[in-house]
N, C-alpha and C positions, 0 to 999 in steps of 0.2 A: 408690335406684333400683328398688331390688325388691319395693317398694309401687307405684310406677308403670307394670312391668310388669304388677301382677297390676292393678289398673284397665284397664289397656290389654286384657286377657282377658276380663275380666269385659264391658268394653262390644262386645270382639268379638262374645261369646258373643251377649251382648243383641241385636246387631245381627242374629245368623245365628236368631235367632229368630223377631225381629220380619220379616225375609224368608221363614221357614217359613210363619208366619201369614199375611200376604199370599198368598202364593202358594194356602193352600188356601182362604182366602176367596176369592179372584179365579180358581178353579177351574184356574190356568197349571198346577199340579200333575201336572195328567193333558190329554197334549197332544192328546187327540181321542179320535172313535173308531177301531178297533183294527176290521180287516179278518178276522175268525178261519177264513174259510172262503173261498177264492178261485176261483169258478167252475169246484167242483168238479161231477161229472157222474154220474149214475145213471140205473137204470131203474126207474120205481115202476109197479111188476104188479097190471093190475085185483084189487080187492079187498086189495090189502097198504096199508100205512101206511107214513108215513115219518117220518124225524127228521131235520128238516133242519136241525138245531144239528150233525149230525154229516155232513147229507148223504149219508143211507145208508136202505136196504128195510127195515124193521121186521114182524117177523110179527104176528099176532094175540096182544092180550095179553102183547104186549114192553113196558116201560118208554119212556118220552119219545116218543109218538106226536105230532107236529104236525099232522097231517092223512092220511087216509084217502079212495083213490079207493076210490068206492063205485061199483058196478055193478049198478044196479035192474034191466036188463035187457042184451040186445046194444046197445042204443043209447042208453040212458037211463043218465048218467052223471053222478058228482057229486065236486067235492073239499071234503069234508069237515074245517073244521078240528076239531082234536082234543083234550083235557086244558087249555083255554083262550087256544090259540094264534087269530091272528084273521088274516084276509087279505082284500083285493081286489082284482081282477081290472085291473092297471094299463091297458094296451093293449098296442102294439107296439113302442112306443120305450121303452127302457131308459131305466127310472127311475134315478134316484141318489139317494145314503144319505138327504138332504133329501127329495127326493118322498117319496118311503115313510115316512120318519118325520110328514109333513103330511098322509098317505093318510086317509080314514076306512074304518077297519079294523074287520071285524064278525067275528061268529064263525057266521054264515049261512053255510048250503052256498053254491059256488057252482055254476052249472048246466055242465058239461063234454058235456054230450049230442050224440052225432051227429046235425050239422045245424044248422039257422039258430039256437038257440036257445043251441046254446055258447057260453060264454064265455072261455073257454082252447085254442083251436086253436093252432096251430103256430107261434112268432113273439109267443106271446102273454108277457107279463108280469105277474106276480102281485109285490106288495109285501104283509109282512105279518111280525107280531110271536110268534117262537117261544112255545111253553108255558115255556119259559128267560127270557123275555124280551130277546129277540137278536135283530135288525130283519134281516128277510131277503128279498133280492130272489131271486125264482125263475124261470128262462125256460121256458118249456114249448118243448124242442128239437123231439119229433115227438110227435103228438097221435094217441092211438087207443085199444084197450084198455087196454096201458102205454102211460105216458106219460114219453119221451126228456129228463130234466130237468139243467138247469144252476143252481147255485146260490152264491149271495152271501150270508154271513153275518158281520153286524157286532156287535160288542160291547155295542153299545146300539141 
């Protein structure tokens, strides 16, 4: 009997394998993606930079910049992505993980300028891929020199 237990182990074993391997081929391993940042909220001050893998103000010449409002003048305004992060300018309605991941995302300023020519006023949505490579939706809360921001960062 205790040759038939160990075949009985041995084809368990095989079996808990061969379900390993399925599993990382057919990707079931890893059930999605992973929310890491839940509409957290900041202020990003004309001319600072941000990291919005963290969600947080970055100074000049900090580590992990995604993007930089840039202020050419009082009205002439730009968000800046940064160290290879890309974004664009969604609209109004709150994209989801799919939108953004189907977005075409550039690493082009985009225009934030007072007046008809912004493209991130208040309400607005930007979808866009950290310098982490972390898919992050962003809402612009209030639109002016800073800018009042809400953020969504996902795992992929």
């Amino acid at each position: 009997m205790l040759s038939g237990s160990r075949s009985l182990s041995k084809l368990w074993i095989a079996g808990a394998v061969l379900v390993a391997v399925l599993l990382l081929l057919t990707g079931c391993e890893n059930p999605g993606p992973r929310l890491l940042v839940d509409g957290a909220t900041f202020t990003l001050r004309g001319t600072w930079y941000a990291d919005l893998d963290r969600a947080q103000e970055i100074g000049p010449g900090e580590l992990g910049s995604d993007v930089w409002w840039e202020q050419v003048t009082t009205t002439e305004r730009y968000w800046v992505p940064e160290n290879g992060a890309k974004f664009t300018a969604f609209g109004t309605t709150r994209p989801d993980l799919a939108d953004c991941q189907r977005a075409a995302l550039t690493e082009t300023k985009i225009n934030g300028s007072a007046g008809p020519s912004n493209r991130i006023p208040s309400g607005t949505y930007l979808c866009g891929k950290t310098n982490e490579g972390h898919t992050v939706i962003v809402e612009v809360v209030n639109y002016g020199y800073n800018l009042d921001l809400k953020v969504w960062v996902y795992d992929r």
